[in-house]
C-alpha positions in Angstrom: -27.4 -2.0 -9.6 -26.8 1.0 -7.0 -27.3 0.3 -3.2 -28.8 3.5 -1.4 -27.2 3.8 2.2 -29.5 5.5 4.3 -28.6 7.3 7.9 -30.1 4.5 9.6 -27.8 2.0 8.0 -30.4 0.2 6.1 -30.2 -0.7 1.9 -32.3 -0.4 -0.2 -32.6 0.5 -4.2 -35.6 3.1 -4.0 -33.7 6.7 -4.2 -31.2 7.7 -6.4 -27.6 8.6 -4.7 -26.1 12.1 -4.7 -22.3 10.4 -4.1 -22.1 6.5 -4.8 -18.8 4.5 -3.9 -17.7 2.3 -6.6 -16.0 -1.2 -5.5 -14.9 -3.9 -6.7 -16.7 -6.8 -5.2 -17.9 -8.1 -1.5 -18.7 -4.8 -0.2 -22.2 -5.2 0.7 -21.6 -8.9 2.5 -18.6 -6.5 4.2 -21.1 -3.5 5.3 -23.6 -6.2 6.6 -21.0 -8.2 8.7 -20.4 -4.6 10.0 -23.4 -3.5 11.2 -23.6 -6.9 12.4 -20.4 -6.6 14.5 -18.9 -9.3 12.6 -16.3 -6.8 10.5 -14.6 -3.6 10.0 -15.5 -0.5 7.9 -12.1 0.8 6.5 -12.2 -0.3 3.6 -15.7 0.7 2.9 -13.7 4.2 2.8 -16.1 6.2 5.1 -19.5 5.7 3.2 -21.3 5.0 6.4 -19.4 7.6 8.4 -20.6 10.0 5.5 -24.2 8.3 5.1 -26.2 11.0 7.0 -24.7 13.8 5.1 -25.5 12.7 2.0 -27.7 10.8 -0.2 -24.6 7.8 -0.5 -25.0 4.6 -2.4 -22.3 2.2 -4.0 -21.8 -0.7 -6.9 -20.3 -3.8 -6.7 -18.9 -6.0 -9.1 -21.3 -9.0 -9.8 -22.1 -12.1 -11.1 -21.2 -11.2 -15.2 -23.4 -11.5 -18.2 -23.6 -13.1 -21.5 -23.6 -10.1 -23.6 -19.8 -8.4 -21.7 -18.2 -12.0 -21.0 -15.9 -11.2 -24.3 -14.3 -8.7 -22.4 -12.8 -11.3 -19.5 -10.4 -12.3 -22.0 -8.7 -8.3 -22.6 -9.1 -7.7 -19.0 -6.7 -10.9 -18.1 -4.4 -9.7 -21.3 -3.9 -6.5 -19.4 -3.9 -7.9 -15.5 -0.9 -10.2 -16.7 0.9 -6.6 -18.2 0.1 -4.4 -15.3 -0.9 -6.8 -12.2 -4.1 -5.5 -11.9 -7.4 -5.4 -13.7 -9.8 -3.3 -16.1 -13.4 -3.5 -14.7 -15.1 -2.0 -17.9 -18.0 -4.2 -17.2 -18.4 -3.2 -13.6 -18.8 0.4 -15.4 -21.2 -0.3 -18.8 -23.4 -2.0 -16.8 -24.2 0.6 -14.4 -23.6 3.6 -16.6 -27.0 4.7 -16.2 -27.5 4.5 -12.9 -24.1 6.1 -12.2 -24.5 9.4 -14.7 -27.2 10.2 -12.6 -25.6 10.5 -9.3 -23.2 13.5 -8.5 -20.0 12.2 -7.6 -18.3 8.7 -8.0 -16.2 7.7 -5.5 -13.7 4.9 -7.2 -12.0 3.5 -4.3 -9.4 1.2 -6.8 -7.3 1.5 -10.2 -9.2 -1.4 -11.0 -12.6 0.8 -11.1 -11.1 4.1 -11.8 -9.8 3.4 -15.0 -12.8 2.0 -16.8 -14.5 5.4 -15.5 -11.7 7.3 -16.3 -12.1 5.8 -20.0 -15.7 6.7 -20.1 -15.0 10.1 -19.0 -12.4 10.5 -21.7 -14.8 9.4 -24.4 -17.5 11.5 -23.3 -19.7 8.7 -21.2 -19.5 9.3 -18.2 -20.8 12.4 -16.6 -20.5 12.8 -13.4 -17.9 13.7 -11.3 -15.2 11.5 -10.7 -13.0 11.4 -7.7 -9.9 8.7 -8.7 -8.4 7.2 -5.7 -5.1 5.2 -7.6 -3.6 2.4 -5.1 -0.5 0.9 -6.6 -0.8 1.8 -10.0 2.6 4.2 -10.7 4.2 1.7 -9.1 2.8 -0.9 -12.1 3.5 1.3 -14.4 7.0 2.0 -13.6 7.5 -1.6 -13.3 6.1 -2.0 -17.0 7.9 1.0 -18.5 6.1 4.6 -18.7 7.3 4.5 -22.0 4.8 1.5 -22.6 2.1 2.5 -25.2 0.0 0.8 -22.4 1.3 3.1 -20.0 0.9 5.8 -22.4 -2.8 5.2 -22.3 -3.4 5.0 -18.4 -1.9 8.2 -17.8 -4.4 10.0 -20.5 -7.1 8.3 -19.0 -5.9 9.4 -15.3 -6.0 12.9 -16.6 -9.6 12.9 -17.5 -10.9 12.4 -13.8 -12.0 15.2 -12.1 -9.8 14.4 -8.8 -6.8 12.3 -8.2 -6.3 10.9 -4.5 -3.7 8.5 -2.8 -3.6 7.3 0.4 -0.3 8.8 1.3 2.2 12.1 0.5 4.7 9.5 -1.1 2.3 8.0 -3.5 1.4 11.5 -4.5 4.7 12.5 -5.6 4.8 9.2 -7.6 1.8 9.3 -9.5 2.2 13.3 -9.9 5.5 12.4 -11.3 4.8 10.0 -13.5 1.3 11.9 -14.8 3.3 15.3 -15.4 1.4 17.1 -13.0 2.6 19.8 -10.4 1.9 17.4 -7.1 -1.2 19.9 -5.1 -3.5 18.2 -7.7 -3.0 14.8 -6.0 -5.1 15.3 -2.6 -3.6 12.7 -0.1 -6.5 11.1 1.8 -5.5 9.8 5.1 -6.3 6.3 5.6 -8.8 5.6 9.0 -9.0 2.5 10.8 -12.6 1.3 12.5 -11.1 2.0 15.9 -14.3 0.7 17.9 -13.8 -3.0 16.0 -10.0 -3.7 16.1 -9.3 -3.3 19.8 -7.4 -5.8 22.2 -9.3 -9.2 22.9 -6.8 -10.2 25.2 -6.2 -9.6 29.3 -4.1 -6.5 29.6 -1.4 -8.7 31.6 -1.3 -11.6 28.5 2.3 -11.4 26.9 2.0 -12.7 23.5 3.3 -16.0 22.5 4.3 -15.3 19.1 5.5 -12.9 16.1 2.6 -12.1 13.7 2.9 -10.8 10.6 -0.2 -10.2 8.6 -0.8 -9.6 4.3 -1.2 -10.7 1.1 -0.3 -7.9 -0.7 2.8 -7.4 -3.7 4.5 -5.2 -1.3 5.2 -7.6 1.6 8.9 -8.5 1.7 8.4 -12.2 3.5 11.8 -13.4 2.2 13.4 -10.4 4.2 11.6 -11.2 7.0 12.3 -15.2 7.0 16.0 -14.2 6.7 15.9 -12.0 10.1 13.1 -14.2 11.8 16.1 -16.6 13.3 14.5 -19.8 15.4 11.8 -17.0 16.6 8.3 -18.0 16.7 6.1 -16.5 13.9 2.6 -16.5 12.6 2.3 -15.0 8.5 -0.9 -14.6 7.9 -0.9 -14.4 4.1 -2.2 -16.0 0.8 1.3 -15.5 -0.8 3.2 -19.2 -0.9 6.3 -19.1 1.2 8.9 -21.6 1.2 9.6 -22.7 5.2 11.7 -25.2 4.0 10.4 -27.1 7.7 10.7 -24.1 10.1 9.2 -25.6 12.8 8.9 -22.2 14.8 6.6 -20.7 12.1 3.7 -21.6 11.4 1.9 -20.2 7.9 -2.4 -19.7 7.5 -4.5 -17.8 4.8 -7.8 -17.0 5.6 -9.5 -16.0 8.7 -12.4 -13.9 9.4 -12.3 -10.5 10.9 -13.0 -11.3 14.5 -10.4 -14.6 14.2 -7.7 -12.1 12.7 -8.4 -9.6 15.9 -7.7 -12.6 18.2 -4.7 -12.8 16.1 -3.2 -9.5 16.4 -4.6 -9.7 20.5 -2.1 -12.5 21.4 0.4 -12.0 19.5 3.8 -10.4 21.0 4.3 -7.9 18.8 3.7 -7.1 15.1 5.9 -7.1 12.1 5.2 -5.3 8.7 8.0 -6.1 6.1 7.6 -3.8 3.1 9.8 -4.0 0.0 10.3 -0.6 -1.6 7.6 1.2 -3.4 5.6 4.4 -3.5 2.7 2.8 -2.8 1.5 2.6 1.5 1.3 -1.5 1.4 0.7 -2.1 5.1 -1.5 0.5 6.4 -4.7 -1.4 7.1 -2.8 -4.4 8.5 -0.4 -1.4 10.8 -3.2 0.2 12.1 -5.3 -2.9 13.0 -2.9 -4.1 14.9 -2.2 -0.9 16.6 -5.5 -0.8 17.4 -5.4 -3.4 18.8 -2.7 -2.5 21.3 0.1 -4.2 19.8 3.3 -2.8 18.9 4.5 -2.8 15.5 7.4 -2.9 13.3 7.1 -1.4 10.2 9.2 -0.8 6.9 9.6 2.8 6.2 9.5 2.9 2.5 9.0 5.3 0.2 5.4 5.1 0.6 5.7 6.2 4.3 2.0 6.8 5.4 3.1 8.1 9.5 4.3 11.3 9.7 4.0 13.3 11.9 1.9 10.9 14.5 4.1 7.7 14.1 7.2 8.0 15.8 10.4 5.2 15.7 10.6 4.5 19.5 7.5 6.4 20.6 4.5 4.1 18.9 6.3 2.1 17.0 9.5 0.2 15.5 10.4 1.6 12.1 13.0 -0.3 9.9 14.3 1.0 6.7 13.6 -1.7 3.7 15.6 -5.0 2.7 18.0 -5.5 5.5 17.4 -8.6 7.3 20.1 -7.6 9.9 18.1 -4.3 11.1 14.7 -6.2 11.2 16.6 -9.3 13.5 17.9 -6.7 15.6 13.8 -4.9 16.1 12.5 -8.2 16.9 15.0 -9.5 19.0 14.8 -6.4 20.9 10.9 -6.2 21.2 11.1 -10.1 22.0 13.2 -9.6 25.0 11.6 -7.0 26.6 7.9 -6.9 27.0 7.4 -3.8 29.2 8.5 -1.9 26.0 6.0 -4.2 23.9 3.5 -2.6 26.2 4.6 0.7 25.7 4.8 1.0 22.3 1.1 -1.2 22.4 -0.5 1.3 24.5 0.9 4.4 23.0 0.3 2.9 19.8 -3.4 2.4 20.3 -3.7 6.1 21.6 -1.9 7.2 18.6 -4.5 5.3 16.0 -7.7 6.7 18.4 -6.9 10.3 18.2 -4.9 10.4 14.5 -5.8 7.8 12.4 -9.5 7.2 13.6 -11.7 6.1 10.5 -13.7 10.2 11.1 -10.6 11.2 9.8 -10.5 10.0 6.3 -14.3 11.3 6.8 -13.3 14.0 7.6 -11.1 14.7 4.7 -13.1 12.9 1.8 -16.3 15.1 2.7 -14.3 18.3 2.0 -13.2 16.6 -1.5 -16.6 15.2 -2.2 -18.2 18.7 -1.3 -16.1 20.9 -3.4 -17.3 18.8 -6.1 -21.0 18.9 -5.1 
């Protein structure tokens, strides 16, 4: 089924949709919560910043049915090769609905390459702007020479607009697809700068060391070897062994107003990356520079910043897998909280004028447009 956004924020199924965002699942309880004030909107990727521009409606992943269950055992064959999954179901069973919009917006691999498939056959045919999170890196990781991988990048090749979420990634999936890097648009990722904001007195000083995600790309063990007897919060769904730390303390799940609390009283923020192309810790960053925190951050290949973050002007940047240079960031933040303030204040001025969710807007009308 496709969900109509209208301007006034309101759902409903009775017009068709000129651009629809394709998701994989929980967006719609998401886009309530934030009209509720309950959540954020980044990773709704600007639909309702673009909603009273266009006619904009999006898809979900559901509940499945009887007649495309046989395909849940190929889609777990190929999540187990490539670490992510195929929704073809999400795709057949709103084909209709989605050849007659415009545009499709597919906001993970996991969507993009079912579309992409039903582009290549002849499908699907509407536009289809691909926005690829991760995958090169998968795909190096399982071989380019894979006849698996040898299918994903045909299929990649049949959508009408490739997009990452930073320059790095580009070069990576440009290099790996055989393409000259301009036909990857880079689509700067925009935090929901009026939710993630400081719930905590301006003269608090944090307690602890927070460190927030689930993702492949976080590089715990690095930061557990540079931690020391530190106090530290992980915020993650990844199992770690603490082996009876006593000074850090492990959750999972939280909603989006107990994680702002989180990132409130919390010292500072740390974002330990392993090396990839792909920008692991951007939402996570930019919440809690929101937020007024300062943050350390691996600079990694898939180095989202530049020009607006600067190492020692709005944040801490660390290059990846040494445990020594991380100690030596958080020792040095620990021990001196006016410069936690700094880099906190400066850090939320940097988010609000640069990486403000109207940016990515901004840039994914013009994309959206030149395909309209």
């Amino acid at each position: 089924m496709v969900y109509a956004l209208q301007a006034d924020g309101s759902i409903t199924t009775d017009f068709t949709p000129d651009v629809v965002w394709v998701y994989r699942r929980h967006r719609r309880e998401w886009l309530e919560a934030w009209q509720r004030g309950d959540g954020s909107s980044e990773f709704l990727y600007a639909l309702p910043a673009l909603c009273d521009r266009y006619r904009t409606g999006f898809v979900e992943q559901q509940s499945s049915r009887a007649f495309l269950r046989a395909w849940y055992p190929v889609e777990w064959l190929i999540a187990r090769r490539v670490g992510m999954g195929f929704a073809l179901d999400l795709a057949l069973r709103n084909l209709p609905a989605l050849n007659r919009a415009k545009v499709l917006v597919s906001t993970v691999d996991t969507c993009g390459l079912p579309l992409a498939l039903l582009k290549r056959v002849g499908l699907l045919k509407s536009r289809l702007v691909y926005i690829s999170q991760g995958l090169s890196d998968r795909i190096a990781a399982l071989g380019t020479d894979r006849w698996l991988s040898r299918r994903y990048r045909r299929l990649l090749l049949a959508a009408d607009e490739l997009v990452t979420l930073s320059a790095g990634a580009g070069v990576a999936l440009a290099a790996w697809l055989g393409i000259p890097t301009e036909r990857v648009r880079v689509l700067p990722f925009g935090t929901d700068c009026g939710f993630w904001r400081s719930t905590a007195p301006p003269e608090a000083v944090g307690t602890r060391i927070v460190s927030v995600g689930s993702d492949a790309g976080r590089d715990y063990a690095t930061l557990l070897a540079a931690v020391g007897d530190l106090p530290l919060h992980i915020v993650t769904r990844q199992p770690l062994r603490l082996d009876g730390r006593a000074s850090i303390e492990r959750t999972t799940d939280h909603s989006a107003r107990e994680l702002r609390d989180i990132y409130s009283g919390a010292r500072f923020v740390v974002i330990p990356l392993a090396e990839r192309s792909q920008p692991s810790g951007q939402s996570a960053a930019l919440q809690a520079m929101a937020c007024g925190r300062a943050v350390i951050h691996t600079r990694t290949r898939g180095w989202w910043g530049d020009p607006y973050l600067v190492d020692g002007d709005n944040c801490i940047l660390v290059p990846p897998g040494q445990p020594a240079a991380l100690g030596g960031a958080m020792r040095r933040l620990w021990s001196d909280t006016d410069l936690c303030r700094r880099l906190g204040q400066r850090a939320r001025d940097t988010v609000a004028e640069h990486f403000a969710e109207r940016h990515m807007a901004i840039a994914l009308s013009a994309t959206i447009a030149a395909h309209l």
